[in-house]
C-alpha positions as CSV (number, residue, x, y, z in Angstrom):
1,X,21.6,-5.1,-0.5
2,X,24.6,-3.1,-1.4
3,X,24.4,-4.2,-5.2
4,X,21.1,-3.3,-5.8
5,X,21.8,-0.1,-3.7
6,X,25.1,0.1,-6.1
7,X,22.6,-0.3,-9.3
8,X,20.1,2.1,-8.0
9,X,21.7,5.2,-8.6
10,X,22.4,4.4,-12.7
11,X,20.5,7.7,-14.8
12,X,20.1,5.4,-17.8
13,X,17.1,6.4,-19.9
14,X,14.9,3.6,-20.2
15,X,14.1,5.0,-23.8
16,X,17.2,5.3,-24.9
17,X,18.2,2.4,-27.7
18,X,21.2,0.8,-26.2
19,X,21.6,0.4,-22.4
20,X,25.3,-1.3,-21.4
21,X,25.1,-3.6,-18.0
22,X,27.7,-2.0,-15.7
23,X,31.5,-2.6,-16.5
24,X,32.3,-6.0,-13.4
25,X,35.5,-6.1,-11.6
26,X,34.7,-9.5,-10.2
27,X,33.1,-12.5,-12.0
28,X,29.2,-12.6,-11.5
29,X,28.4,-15.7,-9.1
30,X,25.4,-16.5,-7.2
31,X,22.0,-15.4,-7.8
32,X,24.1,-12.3,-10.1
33,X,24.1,-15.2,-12.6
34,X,20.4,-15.3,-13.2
35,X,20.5,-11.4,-14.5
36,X,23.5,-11.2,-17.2
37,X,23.9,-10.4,-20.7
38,X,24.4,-13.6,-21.4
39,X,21.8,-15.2,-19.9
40,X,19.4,-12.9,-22.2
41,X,21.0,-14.8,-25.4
42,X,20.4,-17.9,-23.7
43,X,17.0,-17.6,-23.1
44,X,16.3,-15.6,-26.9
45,X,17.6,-18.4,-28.2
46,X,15.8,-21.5,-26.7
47,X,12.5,-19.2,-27.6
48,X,14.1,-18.8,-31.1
49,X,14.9,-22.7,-31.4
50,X,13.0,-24.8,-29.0
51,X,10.0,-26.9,-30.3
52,X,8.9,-27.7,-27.0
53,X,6.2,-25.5,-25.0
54,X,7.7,-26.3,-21.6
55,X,10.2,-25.0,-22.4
56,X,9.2,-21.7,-24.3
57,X,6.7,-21.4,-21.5
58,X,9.8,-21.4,-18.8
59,X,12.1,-19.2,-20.7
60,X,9.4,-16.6,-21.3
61,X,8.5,-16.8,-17.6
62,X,12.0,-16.3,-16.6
63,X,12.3,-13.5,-19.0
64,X,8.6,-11.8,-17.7
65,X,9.7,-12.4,-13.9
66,X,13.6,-10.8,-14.6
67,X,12.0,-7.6,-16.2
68,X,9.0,-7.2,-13.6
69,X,9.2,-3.6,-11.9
70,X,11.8,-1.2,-11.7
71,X,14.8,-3.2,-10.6
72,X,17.7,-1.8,-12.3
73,X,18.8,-4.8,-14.1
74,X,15.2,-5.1,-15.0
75,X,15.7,-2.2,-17.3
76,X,18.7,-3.6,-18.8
77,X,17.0,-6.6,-19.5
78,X,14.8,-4.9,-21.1
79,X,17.0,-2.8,-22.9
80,X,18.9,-6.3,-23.7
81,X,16.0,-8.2,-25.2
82,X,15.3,-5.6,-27.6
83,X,19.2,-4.5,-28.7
84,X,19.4,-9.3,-29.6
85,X,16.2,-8.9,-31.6
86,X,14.6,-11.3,-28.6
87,X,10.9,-9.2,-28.7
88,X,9.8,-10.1,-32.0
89,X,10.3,-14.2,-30.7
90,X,8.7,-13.2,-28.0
91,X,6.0,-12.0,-30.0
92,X,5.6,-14.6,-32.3
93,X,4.9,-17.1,-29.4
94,X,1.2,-15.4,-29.3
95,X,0.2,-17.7,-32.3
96,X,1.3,-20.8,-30.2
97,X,-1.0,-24.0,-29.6
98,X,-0.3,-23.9,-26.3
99,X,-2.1,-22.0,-23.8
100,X,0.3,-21.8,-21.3
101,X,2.8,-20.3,-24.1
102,X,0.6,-17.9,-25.3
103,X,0.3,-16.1,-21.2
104,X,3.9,-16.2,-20.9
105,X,4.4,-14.4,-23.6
106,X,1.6,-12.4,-23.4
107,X,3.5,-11.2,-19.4
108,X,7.0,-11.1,-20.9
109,X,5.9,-8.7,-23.4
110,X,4.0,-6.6,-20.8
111,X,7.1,-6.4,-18.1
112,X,9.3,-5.5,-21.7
113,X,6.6,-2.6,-22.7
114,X,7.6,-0.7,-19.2
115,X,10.6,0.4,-21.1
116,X,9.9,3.2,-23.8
117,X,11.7,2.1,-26.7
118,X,10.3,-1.5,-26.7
119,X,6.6,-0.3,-26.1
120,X,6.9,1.4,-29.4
121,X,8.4,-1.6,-31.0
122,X,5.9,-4.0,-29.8
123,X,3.1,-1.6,-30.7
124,X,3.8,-2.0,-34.1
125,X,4.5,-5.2,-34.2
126,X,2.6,-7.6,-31.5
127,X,-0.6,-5.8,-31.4
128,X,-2.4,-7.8,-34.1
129,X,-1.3,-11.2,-32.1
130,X,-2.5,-9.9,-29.2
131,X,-6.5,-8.9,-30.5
132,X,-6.4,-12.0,-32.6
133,X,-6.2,-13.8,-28.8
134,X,-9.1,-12.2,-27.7
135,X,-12.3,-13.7,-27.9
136,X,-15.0,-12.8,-30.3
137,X,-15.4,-11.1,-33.8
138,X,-14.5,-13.2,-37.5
139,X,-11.3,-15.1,-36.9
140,X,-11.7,-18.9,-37.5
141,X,-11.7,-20.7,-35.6
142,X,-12.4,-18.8,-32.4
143,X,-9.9,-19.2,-29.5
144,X,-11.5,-20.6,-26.2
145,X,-9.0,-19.5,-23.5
146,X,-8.9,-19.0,-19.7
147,X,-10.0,-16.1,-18.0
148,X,-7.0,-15.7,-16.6
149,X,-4.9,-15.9,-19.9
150,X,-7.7,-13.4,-21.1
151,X,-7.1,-11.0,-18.7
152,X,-3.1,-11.3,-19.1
153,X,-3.6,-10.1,-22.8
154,X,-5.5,-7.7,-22.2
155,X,-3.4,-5.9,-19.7
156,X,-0.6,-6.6,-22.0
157,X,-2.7,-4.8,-24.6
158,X,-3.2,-1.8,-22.0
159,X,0.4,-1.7,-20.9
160,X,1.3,-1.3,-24.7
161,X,-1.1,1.8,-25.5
162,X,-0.5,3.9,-22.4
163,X,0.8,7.0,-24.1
164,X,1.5,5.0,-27.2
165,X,-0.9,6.8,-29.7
166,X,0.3,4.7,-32.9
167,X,-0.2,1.7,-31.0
168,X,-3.9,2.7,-30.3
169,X,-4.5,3.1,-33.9
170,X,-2.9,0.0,-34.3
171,X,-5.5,-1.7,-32.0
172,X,-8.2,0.2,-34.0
173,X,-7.2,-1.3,-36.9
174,X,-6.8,-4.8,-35.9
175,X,-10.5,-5.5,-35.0
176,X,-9.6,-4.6,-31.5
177,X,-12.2,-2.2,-30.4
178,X,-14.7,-4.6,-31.5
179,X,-13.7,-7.4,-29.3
180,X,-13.4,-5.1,-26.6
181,X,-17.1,-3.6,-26.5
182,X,-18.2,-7.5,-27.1
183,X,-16.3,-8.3,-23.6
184,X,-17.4,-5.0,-21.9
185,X,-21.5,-6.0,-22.9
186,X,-22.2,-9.1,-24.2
187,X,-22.7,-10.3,-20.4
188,X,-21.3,-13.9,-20.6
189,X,-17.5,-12.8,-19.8
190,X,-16.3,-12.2,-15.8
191,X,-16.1,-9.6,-13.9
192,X,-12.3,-9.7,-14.6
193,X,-12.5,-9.3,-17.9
194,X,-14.9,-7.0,-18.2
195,X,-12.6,-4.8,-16.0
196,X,-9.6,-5.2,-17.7
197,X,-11.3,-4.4,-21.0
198,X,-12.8,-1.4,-19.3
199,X,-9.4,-0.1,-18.6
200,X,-7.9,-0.7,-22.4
201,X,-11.4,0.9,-23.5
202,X,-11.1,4.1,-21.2
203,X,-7.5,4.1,-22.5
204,X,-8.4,4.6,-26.0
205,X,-11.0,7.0,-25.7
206,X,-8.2,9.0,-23.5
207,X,-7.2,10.0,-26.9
208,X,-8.6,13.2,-28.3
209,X,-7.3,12.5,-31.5
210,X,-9.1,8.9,-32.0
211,X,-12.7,10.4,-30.9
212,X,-13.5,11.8,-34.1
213,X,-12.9,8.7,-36.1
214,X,-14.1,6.0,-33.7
215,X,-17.5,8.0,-33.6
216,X,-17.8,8.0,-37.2
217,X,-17.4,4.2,-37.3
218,X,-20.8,4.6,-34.9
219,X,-19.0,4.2,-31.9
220,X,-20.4,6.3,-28.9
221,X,-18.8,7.4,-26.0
222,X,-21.1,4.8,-24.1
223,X,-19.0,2.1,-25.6
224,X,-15.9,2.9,-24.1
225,X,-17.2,2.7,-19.9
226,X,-17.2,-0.2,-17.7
227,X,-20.7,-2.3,-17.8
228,X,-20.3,-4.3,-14.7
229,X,-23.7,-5.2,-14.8
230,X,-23.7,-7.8,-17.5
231,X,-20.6,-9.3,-16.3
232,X,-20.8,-12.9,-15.4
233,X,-19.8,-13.3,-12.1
234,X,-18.6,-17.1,-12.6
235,X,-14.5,-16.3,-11.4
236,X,-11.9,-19.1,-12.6
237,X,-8.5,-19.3,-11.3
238,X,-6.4,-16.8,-9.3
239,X,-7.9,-13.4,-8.7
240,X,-4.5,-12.1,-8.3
241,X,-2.9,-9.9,-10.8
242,X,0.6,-11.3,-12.4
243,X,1.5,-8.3,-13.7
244,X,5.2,-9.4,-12.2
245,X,5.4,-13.0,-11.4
């Protein structure tokens, strides 16, 4: 209790391109070992070097579950991924084989898009992964994945474009819009998804300055509200959101 209390009181802006961990006096033992800076180049580099999707599944999980909410050595995580290049491996684990790879990622990069800096960064640069994950529109061939993995994405996706305007236009751009209307009313996804594309939809059209060109692509306001009606109501897995663990 009195470290975290300790760590608490830290001003550091999450924005802010480097973050330091606090100066120690005494050696980190104990559960303090799961949360240090080196422990962040541990786990970058299995992700960077492993072949094995146990393992990149597990390090991406322990690097989603140490950034989750607003712990203070969540935010230097978070700042600590980004300053040892660690989000574009992240990233490139959305183009996995493996299911179970792709959702870890998919919640690592969520937890790391809390901090200001990296939501920019992975706007730009893990959007496209992200769509291409989604079911529906031209890719070849189609993925098939869980609701649940589905749903994880697409929070991810919504995480990423909360007052990030560029990365809105980057979902835009990437076929993403498209995907998410064929969710929100084709009427064979879940209630789930249909929700969570809902939110990324309602998100988008939040922006004033994407209205204008979405509506001259023939997109209506319509398009962008929840259609609960046509949602399957066939629910796999968990209905719990893992937005932390």
């Amino acid at each position: 209790d009195e470290w975290f209390s300790r760590g608490k009181k830290l001003p550091e802006d999450p924005g802010a391109d480097t973050v330091d961990f606090p100066k120690r006096t005494t050696p980190a033992k104990g559960y303090e070992l799961l949360f240090q800076p080196e422990v962040v180049r541990i786990y970058i580099s299995l992700l960077k070097e492993s072949k094995t999707p146990a393992i990149l599944e597990a390090s991406a999980g322990a690097i989603q579950n140490l950034c989750a909410g607003s712990w203070t050595y969540g935010r230097y995580i978070r700042s600590a991924l980004r300053q040892e290049k660690g989000l574009s491996a992240i990233a490139d684990l959305l183009t996995h084989d493996s299911e179970r790879v792709v959702k870890a990622a998919s919640g690592a990069l969520r937890n790391l898009a809390v901090d200001l800096r990296n939501k920019e960064l992975i706007g730009k640069h893990a959007i496209p992964n992200l769509v291409k994950n989604l079911p529906g529109g031209q890719q070849t061939p189609a993925k098939n994945l869980s609701e649940e993995t589905v749903v994880s994405v697409l929070n991810t996706i919504n995480e990423v474009i909360v007052d990030n305007l560029e990365a809105a236009k980057k979902l835009r751009e990437t076929q993403g819009i498209e995907k998410l209307v064929l969710i929100n009313k084709t009427g064979n996804r879940s209630e789930r998804e249909v929700r969570a594309a809902a939110l990324v939809l309602q998100t988008v059209w939040g922006y004033k300055e994407l209205r204008k060109p979405l509506e001259k692509e023939g997109w209506k306001k319509s398009d962008f509200q929840v259609n609960l009606s046509n949602a399957s109501r066939t629910q796999g897995g968990n209905s719990f959101d893992d937005s932390t663990l």
